[in-house]
C-alpha positions in Angstrom: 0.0 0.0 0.0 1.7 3.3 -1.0 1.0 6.1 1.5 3.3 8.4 0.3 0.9 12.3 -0.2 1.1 14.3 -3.3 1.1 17.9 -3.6 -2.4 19.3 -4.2 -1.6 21.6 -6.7 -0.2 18.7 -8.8 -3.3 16.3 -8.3 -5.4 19.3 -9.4 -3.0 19.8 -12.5 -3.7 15.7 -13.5 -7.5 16.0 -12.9 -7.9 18.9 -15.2 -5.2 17.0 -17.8 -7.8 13.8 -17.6 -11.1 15.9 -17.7 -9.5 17.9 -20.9 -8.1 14.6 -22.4 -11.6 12.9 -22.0 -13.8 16.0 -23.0 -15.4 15.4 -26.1 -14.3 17.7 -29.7 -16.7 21.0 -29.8 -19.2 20.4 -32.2 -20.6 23.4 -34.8 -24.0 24.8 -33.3 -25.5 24.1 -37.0 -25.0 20.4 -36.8 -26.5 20.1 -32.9 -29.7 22.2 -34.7 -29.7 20.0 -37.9 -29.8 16.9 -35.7 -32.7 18.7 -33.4 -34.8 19.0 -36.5 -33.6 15.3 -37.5 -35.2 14.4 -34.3 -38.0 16.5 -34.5 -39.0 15.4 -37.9 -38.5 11.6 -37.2 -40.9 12.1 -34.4 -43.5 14.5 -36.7 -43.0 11.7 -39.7 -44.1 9.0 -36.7 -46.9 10.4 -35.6 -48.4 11.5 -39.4 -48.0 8.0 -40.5 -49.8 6.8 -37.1 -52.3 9.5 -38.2 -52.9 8.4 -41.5 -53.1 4.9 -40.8 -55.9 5.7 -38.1 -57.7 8.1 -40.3 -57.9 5.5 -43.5 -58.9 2.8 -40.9 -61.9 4.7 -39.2 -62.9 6.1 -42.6 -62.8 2.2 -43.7 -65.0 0.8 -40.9 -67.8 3.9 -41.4 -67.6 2.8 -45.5 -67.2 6.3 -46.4 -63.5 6.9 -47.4 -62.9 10.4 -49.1 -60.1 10.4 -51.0 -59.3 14.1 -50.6 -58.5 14.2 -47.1 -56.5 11.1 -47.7 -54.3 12.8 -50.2 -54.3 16.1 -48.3 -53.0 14.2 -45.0 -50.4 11.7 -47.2 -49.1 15.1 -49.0 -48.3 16.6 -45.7 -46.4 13.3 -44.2 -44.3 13.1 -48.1 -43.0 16.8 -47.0 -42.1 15.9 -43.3 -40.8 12.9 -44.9 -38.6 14.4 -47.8 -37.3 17.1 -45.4 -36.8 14.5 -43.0 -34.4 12.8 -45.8 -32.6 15.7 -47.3 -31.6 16.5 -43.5 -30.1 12.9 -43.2 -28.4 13.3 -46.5 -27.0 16.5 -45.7 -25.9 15.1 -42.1 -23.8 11.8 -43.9 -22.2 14.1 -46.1 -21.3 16.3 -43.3 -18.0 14.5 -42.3 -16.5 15.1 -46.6 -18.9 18.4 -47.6 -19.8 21.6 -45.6 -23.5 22.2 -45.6 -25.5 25.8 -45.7 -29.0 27.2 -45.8 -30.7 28.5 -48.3 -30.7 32.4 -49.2 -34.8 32.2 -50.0 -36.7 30.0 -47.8 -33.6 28.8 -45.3 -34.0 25.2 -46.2 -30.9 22.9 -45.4 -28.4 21.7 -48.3 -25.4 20.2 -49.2 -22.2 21.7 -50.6 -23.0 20.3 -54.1 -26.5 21.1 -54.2 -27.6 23.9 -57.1 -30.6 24.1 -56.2 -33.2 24.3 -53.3 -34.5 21.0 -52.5 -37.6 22.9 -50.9 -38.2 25.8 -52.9 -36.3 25.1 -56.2 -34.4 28.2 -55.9 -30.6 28.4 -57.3 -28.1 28.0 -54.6 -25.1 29.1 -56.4 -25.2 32.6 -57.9 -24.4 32.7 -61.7 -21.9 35.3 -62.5 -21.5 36.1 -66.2 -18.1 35.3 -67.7 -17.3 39.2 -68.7 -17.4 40.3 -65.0 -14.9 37.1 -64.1 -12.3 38.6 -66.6 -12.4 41.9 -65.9 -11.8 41.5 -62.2 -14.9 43.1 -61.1 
């Protein structure tokens, strides 16, 4: 059994070496929010699938299914849904490819997309060859 005391100074210098050693890399606030509104629109994707499956069923067992509501309510789950997939596209490209926001409705993309996934505007500003030559 070693009884032998160490300075205090020095044990505080090694637990702040271990706790620095063991603290985890900081990570950019845009990929904690991107993965908050993967979460979020997992969840929202969830619950509109359990929606629509509920709202079909009860429509079925009263024999009078309208067709409009069904496509109203399964156009609003394909949105959640394709958001929901751009996001997870844009967060496994994250580790090769930097991702923004769009200038027009402040949808996510990629670093190779041209053009809005949500709102089909163009990402990348066209600049006409004449300005590129003359420096302007």
């Amino acid at each position: 059994m070693d009884l032998t005391l160490k300075n205090p100074l020095s044990a505080r210098k090694e637990a702040a070496a271990a706790a620095a050693a063991s603290a985890p890399e900081p990570v950019d606030q845009s990929t904690i929010d991107i993965k908050r509104r993967r979460d979020q629109l997992h969840a929202k994707v969830a619950e509109l699938q359990w929606d629509l499956g509920g709202l079909v069923y009860e429509m079925a067992i009263r024999d009078r299914i309208r067709v409009d509501v069904i496509i109203k309510h399964a156009a609003e789950l394909q949105d959640a849904d394709a958001e929901l997939q751009e996001i997870e596209r844009i967060l496994a490209l994250e580790m090769n490819a930097t991702a923004g926001v769009c200038g027009n409705c402040s949808a996510p993309h990629s670093s190779g997309a041209a053009f809005c996934w949500q709102c089909g505007q163009p990402i990348l500003r066209q600049v006409d060859t004449w300005t590129i030559f003359n420096g302007q």
